[in-house]
N, CA, C and O atoms as CSV, one atom per row, in Angstrom:
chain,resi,resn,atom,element,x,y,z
A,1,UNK,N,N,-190.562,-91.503,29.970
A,1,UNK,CA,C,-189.731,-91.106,31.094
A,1,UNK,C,C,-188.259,-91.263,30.731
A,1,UNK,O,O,-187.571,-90.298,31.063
A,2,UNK,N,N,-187.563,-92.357,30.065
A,2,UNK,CA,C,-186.339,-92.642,29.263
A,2,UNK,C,C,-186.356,-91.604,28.835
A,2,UNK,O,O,-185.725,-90.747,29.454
A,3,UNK,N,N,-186.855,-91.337,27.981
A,3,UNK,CA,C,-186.395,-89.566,27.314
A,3,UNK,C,C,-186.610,-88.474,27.653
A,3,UNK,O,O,-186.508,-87.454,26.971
A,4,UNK,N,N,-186.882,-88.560,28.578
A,4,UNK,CA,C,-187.174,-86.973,29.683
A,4,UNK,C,C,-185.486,-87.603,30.047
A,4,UNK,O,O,-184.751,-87.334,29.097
A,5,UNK,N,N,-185.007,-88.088,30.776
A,5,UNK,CA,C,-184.139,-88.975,31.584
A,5,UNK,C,C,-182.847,-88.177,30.527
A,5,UNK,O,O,-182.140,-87.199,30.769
A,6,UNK,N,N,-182.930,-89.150,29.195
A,6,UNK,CA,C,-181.682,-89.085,28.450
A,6,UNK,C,C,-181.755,-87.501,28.232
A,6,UNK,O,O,-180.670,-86.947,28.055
A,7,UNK,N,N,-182.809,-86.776,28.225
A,7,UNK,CA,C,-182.561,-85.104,27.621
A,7,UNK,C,C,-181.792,-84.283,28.493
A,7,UNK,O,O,-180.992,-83.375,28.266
A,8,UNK,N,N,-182.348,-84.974,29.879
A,8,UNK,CA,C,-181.710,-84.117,30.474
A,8,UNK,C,C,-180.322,-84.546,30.900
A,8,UNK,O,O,-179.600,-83.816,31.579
A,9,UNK,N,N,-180.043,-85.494,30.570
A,9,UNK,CA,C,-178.605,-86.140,30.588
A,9,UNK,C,C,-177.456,-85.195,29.515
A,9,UNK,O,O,-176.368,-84.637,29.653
A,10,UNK,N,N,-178.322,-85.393,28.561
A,10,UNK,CA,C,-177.674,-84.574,27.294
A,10,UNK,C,C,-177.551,-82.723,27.930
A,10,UNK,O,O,-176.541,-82.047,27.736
A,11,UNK,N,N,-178.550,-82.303,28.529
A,11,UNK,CA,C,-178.619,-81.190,28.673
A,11,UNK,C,C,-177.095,-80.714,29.943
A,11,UNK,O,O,-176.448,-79.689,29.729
A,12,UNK,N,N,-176.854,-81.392,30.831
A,12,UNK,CA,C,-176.051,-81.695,31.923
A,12,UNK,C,C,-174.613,-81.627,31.137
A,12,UNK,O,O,-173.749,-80.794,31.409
A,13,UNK,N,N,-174.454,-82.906,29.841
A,13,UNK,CA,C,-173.316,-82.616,29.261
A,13,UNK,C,C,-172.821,-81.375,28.611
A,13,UNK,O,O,-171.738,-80.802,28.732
A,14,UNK,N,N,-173.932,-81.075,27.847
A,14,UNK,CA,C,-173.793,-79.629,27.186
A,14,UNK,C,C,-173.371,-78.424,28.161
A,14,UNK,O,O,-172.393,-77.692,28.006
A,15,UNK,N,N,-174.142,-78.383,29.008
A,15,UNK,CA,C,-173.569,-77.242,30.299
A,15,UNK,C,C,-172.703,-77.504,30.805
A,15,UNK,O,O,-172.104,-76.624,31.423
A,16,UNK,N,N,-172.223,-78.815,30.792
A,16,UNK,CA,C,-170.718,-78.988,31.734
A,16,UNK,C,C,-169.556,-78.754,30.641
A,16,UNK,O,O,-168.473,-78.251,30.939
A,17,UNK,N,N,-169.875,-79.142,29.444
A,17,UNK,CA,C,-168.871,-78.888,28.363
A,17,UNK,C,C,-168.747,-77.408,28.154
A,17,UNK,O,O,-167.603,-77.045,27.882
A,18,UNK,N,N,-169.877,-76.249,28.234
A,18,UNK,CA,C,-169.669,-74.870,28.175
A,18,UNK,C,C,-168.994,-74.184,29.459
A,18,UNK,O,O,-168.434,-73.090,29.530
A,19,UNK,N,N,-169.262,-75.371,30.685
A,19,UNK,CA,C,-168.340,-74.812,31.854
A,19,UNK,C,C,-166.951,-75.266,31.652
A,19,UNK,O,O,-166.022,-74.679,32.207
A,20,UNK,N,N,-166.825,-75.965,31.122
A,20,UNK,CA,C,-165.322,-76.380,30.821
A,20,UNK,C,C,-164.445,-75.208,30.035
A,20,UNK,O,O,-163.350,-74.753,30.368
A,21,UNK,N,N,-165.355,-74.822,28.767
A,21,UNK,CA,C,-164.846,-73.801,27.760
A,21,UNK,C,C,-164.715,-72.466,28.288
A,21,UNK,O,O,-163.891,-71.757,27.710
A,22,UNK,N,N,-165.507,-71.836,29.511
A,22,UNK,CA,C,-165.174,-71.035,30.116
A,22,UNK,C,C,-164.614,-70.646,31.145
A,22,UNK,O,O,-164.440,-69.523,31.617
A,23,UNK,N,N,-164.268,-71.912,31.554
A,23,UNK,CA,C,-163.149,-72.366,32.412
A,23,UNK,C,C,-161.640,-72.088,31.792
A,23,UNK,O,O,-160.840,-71.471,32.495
A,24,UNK,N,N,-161.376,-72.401,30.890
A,24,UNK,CA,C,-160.326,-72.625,30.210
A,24,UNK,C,C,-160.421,-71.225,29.620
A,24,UNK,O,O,-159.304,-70.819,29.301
A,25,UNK,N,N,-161.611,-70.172,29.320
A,25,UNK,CA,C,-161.268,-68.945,28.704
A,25,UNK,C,C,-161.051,-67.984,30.024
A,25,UNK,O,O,-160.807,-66.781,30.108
A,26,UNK,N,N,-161.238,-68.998,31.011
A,26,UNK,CA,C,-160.953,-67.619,31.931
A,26,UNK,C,C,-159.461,-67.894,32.392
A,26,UNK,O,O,-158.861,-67.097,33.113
A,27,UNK,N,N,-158.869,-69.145,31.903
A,27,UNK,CA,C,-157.453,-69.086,32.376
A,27,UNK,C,C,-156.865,-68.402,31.566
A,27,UNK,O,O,-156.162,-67.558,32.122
A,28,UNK,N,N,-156.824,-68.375,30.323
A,28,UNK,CA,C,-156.402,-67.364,29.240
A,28,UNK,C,C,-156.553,-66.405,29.294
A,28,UNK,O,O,-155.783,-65.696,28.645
A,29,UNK,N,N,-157.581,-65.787,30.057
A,29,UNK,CA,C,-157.590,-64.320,30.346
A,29,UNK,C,C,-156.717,-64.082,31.172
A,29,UNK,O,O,-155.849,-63.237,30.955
A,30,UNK,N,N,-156.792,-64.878,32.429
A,30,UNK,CA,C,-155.935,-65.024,33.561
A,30,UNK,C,C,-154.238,-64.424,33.073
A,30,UNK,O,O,-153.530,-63.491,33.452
A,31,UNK,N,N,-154.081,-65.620,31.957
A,31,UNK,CA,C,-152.852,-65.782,31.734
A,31,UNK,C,C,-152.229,-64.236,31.157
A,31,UNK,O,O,-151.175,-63.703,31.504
A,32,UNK,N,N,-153.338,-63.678,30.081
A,32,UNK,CA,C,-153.414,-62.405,29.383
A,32,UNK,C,C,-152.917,-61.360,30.265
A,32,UNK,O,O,-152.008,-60.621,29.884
A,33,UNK,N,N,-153.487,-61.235,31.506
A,33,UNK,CA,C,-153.213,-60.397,32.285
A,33,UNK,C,C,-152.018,-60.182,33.077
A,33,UNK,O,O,-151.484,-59.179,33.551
A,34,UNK,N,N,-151.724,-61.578,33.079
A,34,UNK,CA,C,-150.399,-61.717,34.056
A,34,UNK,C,C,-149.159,-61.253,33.075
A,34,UNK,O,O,-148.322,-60.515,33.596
A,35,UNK,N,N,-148.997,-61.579,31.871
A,35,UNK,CA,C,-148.612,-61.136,30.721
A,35,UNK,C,C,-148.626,-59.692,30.435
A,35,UNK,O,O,-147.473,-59.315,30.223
A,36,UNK,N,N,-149.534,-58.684,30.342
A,36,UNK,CA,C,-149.830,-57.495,30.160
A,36,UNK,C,C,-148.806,-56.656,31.745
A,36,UNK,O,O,-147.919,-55.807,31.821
A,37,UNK,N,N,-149.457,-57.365,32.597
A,37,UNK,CA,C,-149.215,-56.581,33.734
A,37,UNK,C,C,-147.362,-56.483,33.530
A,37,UNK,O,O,-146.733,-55.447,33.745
A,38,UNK,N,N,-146.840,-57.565,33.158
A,38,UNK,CA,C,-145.509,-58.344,33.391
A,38,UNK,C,C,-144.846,-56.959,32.377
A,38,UNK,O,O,-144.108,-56.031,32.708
A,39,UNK,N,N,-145.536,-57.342,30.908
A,39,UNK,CA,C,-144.838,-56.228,30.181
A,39,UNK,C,C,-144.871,-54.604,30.663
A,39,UNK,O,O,-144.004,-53.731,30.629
A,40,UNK,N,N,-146.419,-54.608,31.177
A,40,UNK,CA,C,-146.147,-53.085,31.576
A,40,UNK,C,C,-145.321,-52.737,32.523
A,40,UNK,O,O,-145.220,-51.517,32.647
A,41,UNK,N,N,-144.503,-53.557,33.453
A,41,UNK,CA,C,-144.018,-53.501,34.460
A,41,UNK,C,C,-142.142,-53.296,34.175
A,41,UNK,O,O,-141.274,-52.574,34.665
A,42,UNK,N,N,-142.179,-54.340,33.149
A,42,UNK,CA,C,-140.670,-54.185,32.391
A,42,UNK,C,C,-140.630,-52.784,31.500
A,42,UNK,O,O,-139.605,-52.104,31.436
A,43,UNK,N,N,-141.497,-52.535,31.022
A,43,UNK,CA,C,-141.358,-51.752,29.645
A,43,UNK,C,C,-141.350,-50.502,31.025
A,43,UNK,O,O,-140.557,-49.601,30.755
A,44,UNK,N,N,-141.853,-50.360,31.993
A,44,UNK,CA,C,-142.089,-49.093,33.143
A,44,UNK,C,C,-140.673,-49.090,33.554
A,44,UNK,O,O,-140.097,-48.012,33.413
A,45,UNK,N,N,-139.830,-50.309,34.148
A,45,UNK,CA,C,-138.270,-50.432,34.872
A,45,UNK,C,C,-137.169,-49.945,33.368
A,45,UNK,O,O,-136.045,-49.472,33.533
A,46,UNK,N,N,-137.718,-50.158,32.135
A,46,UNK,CA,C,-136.373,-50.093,31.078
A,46,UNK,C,C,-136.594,-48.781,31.103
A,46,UNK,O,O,-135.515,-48.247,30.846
A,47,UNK,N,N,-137.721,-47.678,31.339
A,47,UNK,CA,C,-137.615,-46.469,30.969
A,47,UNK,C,C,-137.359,-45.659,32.190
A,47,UNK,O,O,-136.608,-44.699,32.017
A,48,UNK,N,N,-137.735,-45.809,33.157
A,48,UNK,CA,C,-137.016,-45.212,34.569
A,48,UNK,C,C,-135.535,-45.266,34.640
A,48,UNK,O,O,-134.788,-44.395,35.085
A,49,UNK,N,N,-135.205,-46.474,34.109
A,49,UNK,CA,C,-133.720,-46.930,34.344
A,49,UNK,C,C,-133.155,-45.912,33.191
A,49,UNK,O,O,-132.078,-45.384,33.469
A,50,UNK,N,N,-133.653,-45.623,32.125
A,50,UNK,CA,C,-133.146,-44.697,31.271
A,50,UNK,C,C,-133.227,-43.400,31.739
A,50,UNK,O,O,-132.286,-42.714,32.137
A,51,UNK,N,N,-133.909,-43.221,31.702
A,51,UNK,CA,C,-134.068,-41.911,32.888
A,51,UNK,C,C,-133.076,-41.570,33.617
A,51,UNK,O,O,-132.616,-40.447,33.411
A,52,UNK,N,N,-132.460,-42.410,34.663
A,52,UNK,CA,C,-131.470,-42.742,35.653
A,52,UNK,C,C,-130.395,-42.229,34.450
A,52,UNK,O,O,-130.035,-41.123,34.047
A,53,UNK,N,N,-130.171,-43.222,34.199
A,53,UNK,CA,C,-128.870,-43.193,32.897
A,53,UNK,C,C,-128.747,-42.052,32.651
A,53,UNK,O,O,-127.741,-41.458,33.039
A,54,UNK,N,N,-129.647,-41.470,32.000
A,54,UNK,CA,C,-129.408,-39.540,31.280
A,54,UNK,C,C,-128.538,-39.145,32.373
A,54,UNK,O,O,-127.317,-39.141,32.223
A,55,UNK,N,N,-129.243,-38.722,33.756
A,55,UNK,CA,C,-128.793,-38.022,34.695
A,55,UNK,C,C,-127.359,-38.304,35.325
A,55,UNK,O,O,-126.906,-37.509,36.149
A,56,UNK,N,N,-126.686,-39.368,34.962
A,56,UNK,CA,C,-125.709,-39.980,35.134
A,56,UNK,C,C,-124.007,-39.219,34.247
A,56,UNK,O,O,-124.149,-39.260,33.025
A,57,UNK,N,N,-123.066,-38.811,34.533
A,57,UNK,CA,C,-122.318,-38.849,33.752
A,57,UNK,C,C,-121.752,-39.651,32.654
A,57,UNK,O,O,-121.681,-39.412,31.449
A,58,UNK,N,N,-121.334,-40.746,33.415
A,58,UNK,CA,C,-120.846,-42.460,32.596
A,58,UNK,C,C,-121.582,-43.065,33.385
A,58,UNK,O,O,-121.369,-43.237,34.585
A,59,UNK,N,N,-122.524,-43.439,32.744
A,59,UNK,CA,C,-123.842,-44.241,33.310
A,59,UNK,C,C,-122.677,-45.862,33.224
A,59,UNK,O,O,-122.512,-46.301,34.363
A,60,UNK,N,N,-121.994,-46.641,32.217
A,60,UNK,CA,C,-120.952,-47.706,32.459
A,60,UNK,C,C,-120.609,-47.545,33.402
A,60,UNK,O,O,-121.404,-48.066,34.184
A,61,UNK,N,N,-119.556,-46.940,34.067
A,61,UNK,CA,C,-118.506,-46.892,34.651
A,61,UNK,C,C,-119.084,-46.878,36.327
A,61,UNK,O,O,-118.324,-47.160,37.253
A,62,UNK,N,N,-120.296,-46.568,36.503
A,62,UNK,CA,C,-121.197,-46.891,38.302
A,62,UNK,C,C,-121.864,-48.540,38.166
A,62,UNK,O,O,-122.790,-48.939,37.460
A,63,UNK,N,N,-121.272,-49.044,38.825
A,63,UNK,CA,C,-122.092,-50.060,39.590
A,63,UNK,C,C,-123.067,-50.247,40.225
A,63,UNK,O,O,-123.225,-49.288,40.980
A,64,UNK,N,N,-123.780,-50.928,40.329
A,64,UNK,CA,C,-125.251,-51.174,40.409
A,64,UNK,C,C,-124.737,-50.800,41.842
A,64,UNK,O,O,-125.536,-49.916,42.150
A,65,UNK,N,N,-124.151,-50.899,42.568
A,65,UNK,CA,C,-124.491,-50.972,44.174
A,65,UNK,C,C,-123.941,-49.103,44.194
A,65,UNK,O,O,-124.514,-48.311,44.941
A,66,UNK,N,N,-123.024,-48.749,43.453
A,66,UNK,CA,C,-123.183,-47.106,43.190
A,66,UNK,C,C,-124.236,-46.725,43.348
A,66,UNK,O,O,-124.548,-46.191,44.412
A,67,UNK,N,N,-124.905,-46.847,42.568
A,67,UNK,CA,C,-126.439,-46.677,41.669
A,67,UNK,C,C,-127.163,-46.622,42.925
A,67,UNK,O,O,-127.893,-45.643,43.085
A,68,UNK,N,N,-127.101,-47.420,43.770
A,68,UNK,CA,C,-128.033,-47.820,44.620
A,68,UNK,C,C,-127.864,-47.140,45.804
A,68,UNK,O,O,-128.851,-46.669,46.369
A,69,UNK,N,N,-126.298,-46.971,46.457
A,69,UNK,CA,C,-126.108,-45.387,46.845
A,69,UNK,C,C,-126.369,-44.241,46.992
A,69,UNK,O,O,-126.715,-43.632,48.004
A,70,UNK,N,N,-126.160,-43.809,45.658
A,70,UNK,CA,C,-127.052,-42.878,45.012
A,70,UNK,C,C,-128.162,-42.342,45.278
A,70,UNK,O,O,-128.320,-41.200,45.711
A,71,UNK,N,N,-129.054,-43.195,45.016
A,71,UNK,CA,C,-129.918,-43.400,45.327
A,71,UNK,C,C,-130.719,-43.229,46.672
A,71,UNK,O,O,-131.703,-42.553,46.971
A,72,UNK,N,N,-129.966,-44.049,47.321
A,72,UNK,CA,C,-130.205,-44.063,49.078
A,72,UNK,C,C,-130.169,-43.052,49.561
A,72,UNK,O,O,-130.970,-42.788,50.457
A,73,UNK,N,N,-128.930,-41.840,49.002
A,73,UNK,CA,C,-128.512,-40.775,49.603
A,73,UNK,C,C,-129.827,-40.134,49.184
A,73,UNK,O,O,-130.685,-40.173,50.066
A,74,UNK,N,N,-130.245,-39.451,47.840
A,74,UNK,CA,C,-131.155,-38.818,47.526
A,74,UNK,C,C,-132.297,-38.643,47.816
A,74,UNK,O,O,-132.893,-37.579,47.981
A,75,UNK,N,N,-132.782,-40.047,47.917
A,75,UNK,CA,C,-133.975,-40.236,48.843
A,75,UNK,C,C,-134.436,-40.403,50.097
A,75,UNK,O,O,-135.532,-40.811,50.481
A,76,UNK,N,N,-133.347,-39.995,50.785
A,76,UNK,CA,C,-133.045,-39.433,52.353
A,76,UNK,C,C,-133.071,-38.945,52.758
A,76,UNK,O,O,-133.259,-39.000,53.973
A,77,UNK,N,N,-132.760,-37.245,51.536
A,77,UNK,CA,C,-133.129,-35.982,51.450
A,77,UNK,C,C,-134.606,-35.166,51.934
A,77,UNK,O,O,-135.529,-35.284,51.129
A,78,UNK,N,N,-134.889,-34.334,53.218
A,78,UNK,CA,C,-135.524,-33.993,53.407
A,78,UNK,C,C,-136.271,-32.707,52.210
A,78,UNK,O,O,-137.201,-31.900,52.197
A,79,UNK,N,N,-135.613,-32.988,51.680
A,79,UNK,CA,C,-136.439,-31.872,50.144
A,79,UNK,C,C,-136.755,-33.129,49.174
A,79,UNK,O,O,-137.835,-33.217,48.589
A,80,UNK,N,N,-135.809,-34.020,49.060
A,80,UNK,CA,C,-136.233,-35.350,48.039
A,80,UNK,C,C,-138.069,-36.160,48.810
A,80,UNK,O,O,-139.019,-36.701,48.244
A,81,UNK,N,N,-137.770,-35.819,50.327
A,81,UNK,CA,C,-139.339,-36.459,50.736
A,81,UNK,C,C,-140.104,-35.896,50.663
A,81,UNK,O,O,-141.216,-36.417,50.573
A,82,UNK,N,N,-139.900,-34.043,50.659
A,82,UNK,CA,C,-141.149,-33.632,50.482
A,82,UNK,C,C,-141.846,-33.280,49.023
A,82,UNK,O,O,-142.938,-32.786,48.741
A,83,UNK,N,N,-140.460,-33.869,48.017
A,83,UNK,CA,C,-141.213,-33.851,46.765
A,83,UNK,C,C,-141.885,-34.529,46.236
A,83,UNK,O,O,-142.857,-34.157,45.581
A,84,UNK,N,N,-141.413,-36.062,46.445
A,84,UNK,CA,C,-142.145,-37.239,46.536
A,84,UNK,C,C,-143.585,-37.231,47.464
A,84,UNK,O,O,-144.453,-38.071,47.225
A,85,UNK,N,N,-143.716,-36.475,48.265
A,85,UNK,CA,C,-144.724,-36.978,48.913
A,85,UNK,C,C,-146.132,-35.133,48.163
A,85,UNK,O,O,-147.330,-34.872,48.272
A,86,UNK,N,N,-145.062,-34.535,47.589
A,86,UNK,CA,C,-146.067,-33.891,47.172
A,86,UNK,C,C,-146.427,-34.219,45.704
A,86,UNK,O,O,-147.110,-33.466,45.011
A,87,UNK,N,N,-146.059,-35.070,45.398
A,87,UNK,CA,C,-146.301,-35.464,43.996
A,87,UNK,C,C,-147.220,-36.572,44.259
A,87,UNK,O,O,-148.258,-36.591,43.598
A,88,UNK,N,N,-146.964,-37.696,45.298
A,88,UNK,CA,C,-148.530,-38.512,45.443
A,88,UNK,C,C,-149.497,-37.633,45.775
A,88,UNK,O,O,-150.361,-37.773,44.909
A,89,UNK,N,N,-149.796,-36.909,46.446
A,89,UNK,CA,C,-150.723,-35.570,47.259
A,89,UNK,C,C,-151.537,-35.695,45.633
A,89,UNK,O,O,-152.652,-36.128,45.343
A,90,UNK,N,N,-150.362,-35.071,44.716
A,90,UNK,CA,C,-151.051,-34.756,44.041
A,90,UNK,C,C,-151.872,-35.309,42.725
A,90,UNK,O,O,-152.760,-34.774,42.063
A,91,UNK,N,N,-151.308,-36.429,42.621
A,91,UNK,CA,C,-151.501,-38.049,42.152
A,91,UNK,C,C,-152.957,-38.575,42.663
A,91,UNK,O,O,-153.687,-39.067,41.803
A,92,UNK,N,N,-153.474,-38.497,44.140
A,92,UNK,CA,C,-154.068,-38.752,44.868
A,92,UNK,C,C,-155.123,-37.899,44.559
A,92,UNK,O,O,-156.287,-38.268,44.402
A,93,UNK,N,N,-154.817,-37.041,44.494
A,93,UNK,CA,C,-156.085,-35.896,44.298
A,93,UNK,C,C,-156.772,-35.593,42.203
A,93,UNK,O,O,-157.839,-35.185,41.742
A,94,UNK,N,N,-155.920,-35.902,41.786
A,94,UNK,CA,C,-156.278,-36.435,40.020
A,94,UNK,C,C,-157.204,-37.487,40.244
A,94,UNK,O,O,-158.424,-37.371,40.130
A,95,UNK,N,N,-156.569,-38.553,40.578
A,95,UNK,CA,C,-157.317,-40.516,40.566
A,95,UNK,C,C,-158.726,-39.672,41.600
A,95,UNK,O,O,-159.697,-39.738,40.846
A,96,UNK,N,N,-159.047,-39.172,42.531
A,96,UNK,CA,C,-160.549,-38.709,43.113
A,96,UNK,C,C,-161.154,-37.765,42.535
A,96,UNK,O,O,-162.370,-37.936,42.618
A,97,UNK,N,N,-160.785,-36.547,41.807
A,97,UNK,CA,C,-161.632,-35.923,40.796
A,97,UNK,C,C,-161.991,-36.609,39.751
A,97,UNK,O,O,-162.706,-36.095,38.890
């Protein structure tokens, strides 16, 4: 009975030590992702923002709150909403086929 006892003692450690290891691989994944998402998210804002820039004369010489102006005005535009909103339409309808 002692060694029925100790096996399964041993058996308890072993599974708690593999829950530990996949514990810890799922924070690393965790972490992986938060990471991935982070870069795709910067590497997405440096190239929009370039984007911006082209269309700009002296992209220097406007201030971010210019910029942001800009901005405000354009997308206020009753032709700027219905392009935007026909471009999710159509965004929307790709991601369901």
């Amino acid at each position: 009975m002692n060694e029925k006892l100790e096996k399964l003692n041993q058996e308890i450690e072993k599974t708690e030590a593999r829950l530990r290891r996949a514990q810890h691989k799922e924070k690393m994944l965790e972490h992986q992702i938060k990471t991935l998402n982070r870069k795709e998210r910067t590497h997405r804002l440096c190239t929009r923002g370039a984007m911006l820039e082209s269309h700009l004369p002296h992209p220097e010489a406007v201030t971010d709150e210019q910029v942001s102006t800009i901005l405000k005005v354009l997308f206020h535009r009753g032709d700027t909403k219905r392009l935007v909103a026909q471009v999710l339409t159509e965004n929307r309808k790709e991601d369901t086929e």
